[in-house]
C-alpha positions in Angstrom: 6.4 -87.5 -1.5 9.4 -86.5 0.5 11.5 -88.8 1.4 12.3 -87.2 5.2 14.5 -90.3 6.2 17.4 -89.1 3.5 20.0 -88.0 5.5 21.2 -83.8 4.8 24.9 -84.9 4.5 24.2 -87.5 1.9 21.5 -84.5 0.1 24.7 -82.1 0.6 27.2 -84.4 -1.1 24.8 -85.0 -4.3 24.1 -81.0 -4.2 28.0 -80.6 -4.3 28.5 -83.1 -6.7 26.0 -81.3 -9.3 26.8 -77.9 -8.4 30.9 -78.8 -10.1 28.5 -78.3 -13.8 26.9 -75.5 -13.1 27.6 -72.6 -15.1 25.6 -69.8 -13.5 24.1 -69.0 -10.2 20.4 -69.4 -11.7 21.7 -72.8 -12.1 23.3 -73.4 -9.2 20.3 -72.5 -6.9 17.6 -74.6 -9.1 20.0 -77.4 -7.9 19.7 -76.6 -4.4 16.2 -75.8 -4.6 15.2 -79.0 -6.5 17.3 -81.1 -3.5 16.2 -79.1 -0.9 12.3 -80.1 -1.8 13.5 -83.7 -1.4 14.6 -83.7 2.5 12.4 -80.7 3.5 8.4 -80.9 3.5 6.9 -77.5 2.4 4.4 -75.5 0.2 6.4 -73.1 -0.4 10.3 -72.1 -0.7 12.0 -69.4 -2.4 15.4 -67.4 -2.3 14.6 -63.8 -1.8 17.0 -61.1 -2.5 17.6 -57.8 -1.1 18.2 -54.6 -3.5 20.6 -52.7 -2.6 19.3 -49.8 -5.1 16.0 -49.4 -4.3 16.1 -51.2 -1.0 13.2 -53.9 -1.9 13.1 -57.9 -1.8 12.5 -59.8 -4.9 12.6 -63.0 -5.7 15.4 -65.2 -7.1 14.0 -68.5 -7.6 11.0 -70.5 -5.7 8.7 -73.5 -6.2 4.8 -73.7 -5.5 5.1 -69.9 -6.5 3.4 -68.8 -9.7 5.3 -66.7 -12.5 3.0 -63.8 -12.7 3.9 -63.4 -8.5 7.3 -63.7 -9.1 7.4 -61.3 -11.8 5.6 -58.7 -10.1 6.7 -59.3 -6.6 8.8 -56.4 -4.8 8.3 -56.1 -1.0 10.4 -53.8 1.4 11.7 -54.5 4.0 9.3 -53.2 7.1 8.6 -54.6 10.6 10.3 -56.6 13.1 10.8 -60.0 11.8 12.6 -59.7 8.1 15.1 -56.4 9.3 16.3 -59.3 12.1 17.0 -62.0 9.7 19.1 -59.6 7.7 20.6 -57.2 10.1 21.0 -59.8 12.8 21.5 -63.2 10.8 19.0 -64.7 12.6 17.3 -68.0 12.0 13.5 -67.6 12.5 10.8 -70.5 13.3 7.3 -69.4 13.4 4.4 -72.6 14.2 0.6 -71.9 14.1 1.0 -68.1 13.0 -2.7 -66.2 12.8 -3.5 -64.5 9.9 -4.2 -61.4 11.5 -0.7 -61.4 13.5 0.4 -58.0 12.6 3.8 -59.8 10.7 1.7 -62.1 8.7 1.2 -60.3 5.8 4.8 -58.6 5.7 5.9 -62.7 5.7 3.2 -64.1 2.9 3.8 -65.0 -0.4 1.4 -66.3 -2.5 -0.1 -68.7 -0.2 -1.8 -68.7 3.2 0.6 -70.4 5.3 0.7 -71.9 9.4 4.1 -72.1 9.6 7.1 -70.8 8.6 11.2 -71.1 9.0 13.7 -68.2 7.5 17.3 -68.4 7.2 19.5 -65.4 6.1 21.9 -66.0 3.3 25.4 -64.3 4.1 27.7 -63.3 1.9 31.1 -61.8 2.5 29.5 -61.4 6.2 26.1 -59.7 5.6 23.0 -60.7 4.0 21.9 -60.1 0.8 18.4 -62.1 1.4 16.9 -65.1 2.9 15.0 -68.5 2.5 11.9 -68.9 2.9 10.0 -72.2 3.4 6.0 -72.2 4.6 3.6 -75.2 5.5 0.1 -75.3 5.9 0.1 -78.7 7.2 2.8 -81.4 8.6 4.2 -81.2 11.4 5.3 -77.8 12.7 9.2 -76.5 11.8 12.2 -77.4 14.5 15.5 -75.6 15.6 16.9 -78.4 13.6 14.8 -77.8 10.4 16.1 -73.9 11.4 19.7 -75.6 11.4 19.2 -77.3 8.5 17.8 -74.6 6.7 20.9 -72.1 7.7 23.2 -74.9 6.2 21.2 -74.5 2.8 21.0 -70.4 2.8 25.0 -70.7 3.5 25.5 -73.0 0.5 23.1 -70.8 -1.6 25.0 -67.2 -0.2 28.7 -69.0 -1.3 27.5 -70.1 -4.9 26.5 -66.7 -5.7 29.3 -64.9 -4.4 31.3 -67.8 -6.5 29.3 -66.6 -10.1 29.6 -62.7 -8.8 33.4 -63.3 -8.7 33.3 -65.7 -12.0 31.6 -62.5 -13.8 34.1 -60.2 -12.7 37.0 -62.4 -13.6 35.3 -62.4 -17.1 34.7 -59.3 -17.0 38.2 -58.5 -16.7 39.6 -60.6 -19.3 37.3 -59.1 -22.2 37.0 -55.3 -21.0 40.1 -52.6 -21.9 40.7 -51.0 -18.6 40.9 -47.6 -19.9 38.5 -47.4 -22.8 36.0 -49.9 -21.6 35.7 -51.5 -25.2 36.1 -55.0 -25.6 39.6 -56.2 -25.3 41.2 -56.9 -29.4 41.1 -60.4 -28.7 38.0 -60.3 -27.3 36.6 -58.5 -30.4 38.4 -60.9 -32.9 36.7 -63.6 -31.0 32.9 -62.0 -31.4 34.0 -60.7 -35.2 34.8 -64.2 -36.6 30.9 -65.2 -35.2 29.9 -62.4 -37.1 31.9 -63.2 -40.2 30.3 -66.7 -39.7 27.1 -65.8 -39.2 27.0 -63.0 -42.3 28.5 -65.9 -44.9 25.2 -68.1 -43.4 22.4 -65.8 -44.4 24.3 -63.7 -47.0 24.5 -60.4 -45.8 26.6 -57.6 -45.7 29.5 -56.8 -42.7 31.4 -53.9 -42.7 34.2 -52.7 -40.5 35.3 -49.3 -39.6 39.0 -48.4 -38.4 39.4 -45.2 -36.7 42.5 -43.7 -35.7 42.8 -40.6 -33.0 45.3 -39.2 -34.5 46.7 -36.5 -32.0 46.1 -39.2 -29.0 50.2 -39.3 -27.8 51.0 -35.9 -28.0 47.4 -35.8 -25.6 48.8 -38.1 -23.4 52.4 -36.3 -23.4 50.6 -33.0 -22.4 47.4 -33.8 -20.5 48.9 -37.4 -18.5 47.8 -40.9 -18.7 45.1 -40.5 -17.1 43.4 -37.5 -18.9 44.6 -40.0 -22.1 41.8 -42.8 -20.4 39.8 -40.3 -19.8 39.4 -39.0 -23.2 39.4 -43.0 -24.7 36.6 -43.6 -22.8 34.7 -40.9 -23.9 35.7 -42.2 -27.6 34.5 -45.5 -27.1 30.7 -44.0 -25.5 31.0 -41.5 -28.2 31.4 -44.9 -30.9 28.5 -46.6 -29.1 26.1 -44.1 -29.2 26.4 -43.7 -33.3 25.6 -47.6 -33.5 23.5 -50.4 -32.6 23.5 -52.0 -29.7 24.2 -55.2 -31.6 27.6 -53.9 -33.1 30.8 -54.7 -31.6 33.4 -52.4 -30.9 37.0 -53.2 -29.5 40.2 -51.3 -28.9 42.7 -52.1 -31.4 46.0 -50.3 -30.0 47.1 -47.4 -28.1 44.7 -45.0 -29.8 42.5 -46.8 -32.2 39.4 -48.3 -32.6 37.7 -51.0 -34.5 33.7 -51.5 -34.8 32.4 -53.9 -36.6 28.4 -53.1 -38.4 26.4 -56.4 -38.7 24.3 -56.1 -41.9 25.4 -52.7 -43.4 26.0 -51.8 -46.7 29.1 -49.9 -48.0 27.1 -46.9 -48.4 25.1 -47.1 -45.0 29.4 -47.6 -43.4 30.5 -44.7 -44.9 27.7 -42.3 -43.3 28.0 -44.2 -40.0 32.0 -43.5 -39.8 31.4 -39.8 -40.6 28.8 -39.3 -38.5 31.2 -40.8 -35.8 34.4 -38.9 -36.8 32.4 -35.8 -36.7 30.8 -36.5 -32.7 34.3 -37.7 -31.7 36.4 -34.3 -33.4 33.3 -32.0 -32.1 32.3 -33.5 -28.7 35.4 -35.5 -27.1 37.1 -32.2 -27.9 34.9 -29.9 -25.7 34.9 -32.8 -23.0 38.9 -32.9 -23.1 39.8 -29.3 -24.1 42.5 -30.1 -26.8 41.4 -30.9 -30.5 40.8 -34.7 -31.2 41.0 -35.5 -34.5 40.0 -38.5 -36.1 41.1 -40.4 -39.3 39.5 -43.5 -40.6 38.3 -46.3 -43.1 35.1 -48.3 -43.4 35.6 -51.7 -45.2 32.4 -53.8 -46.4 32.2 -57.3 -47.2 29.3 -58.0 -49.4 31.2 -61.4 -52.0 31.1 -64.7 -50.8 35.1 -65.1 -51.2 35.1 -61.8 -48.6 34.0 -63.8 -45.8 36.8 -66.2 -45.9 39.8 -64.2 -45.9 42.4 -64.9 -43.0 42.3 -62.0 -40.2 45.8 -61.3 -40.8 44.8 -59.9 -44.6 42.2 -57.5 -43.2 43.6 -56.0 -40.6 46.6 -55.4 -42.9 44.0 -54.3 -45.4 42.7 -51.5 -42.9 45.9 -50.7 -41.7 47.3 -50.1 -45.0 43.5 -48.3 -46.3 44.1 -45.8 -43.6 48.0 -44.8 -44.4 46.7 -44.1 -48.0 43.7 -42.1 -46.8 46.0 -40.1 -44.8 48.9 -39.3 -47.5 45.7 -37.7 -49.4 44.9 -35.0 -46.7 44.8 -34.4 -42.9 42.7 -36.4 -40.8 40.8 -38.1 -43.7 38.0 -41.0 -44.5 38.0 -43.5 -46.7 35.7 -46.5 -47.8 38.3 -49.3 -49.2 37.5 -52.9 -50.4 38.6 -55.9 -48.8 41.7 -57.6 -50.0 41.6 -60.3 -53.0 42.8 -64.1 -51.1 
């Protein structure tokens, strides 16, 4: 049962407390939920949350509410009662509602309810949702149960906009600004788990090194921003010749690295063609100038592979690509990696 003597300062200070180790929002708002059952009676509570894009409420999180509701919930936002929460930021306390109130069935959930309290949930100054929180018996809701309530939807509104920001932050740190391929730390970082995992179940990696070879003389013609231009239409170019489980990073100015979970040499040789090919054809019509494109595809298929230092393969690449290149213009190659 409830326990309705625990005071919301003393439930706000243990929410605080365990919201320092949360890692995400979804997180962060089962802790609120779970405390919020503790002070406040209900059958039902859940976070609802406006989208922007097709302009319907879902729901975030909620208790008393089965799965298969949640899942296929998506209500929009009609009549008077909901469009005031949200456009107004008002509180709302409804006691001994009918069912056949004209709002009733725009305010349901899953349950028949009697009453019912809403608070909107603000975030930089206008709402993105609200709480919801419905009896069917107990005592009816107060303008202090409102109060309480808003004090909750406030809490929930900041710890979200805190994860947005936390996304974005990380976001930042991993993603090339111009290119929008992973940042070359940020790649080293996901290729050493690959490297790891590949030694584990003894299968093949290859990586594949590609070099736009007219890129400055671009970028001295066209500007710096025609150059991002065209290096983000590389790197989609790059993703849409691979999975979407292979990794691709921006090495330097103007070259790429991708890295193929599980392929053969053979199956990295066609796959670096195939995407020299799409980037000299198709970035070329996009940008107007000629891109060409030289590269290598390295495979590591011995057990000793997968333990060479970083340093020795990129070297390796870097090295594999100035020999493909003395050989012709804007070639390919498929090199080994080094020997330790």
């Amino acid at each position: 049962m409830p326990d309705e003597r625990k005071g919301i300062t003393e439930c706000l200070i243990e929410i605080a407390q365990e919201l320092g180790g949360t890692l995400t929002a979804e997180e962060a708002l089962h802790v609120i939920i779970e405390h919020m059952k503790v002070f406040f009676p209900h059958q039902s509570l859940a976070v609802l949350i406006l989208d922007e894009n097709t302009g319907t409420l879902n729901i975030k999180t909620s208790r008393e509410i089965s799965y298969s509701f949640v899942k296929h919930f998506k209500r929009s936002v009609g009549g008077g009662i909901i469009p005031s929460v949200l456009l107004k930021h008002e509180r709302v306390v409804i006691n001994d509602m009918r069912p056949d109130d004209p709002e009733y069935a725009r305010l349901k959930l899953e349950h028949d309810f009697k009453h019912l309290c809403l608070a909107p949930i603000i975030q930089n100054h206008r709402a993105i949702g609200y709480l919801h929180c419905d009896r069917t018996e107990g005592l009816p809701f107060t303008e202090e149960d409102a109060r309480r309530m808003l004090i909750i939807a406030y809490l929930i509104g900041q710890q979200m906009q805190k994860f947005e920001l936390l996304l974005l932050t990380r976001h930042l740190e991993l993603i090339d600004e111009a290119s929008k391929a992973l940042k070359y730390q940020a790649f080293v970082d996901q290729f050493r788990l690959e490297m790891m995992r590949a030694k584990t179940y003894h299968t093949p990696l290859s990586l594949i090194f590609l070099h736009l070879d007219d890129y400055v003389n671009f970028v001295e013609t066209s500007g710096i921003e025609a150059g991002h231009a065209l290096l983000e239409e590389v790197h989609n170019l790059i993703k849409s010749g691979i999975r979407s489980i292979d990794i691709t990073g921006r090495f330097s100015a103007n070259e790429f690295i991708v890295c193929l979970g599980g392929m053969s040499r053979a199956e990295a040789e066609t796959i670096l063609e195939h995407i020299r090919n799409e980037i000299q054809q198709r970035a070329a019509r996009a940008s107007g100038h000629p891109v060409n494109v030289s590269g290598v595809a390295m495979t590591f298929e011995r057990p000793e592979d997968f333990d060479l230092p970083l340093e020795k393969i990129i070297a390796a690449l870097g090295s594999g690509l100035i020999a493909a290149r003395t050989k012709g213009k804007h070639p390919s190659a498929s090199i080994s990696p080094p020997r330790k």
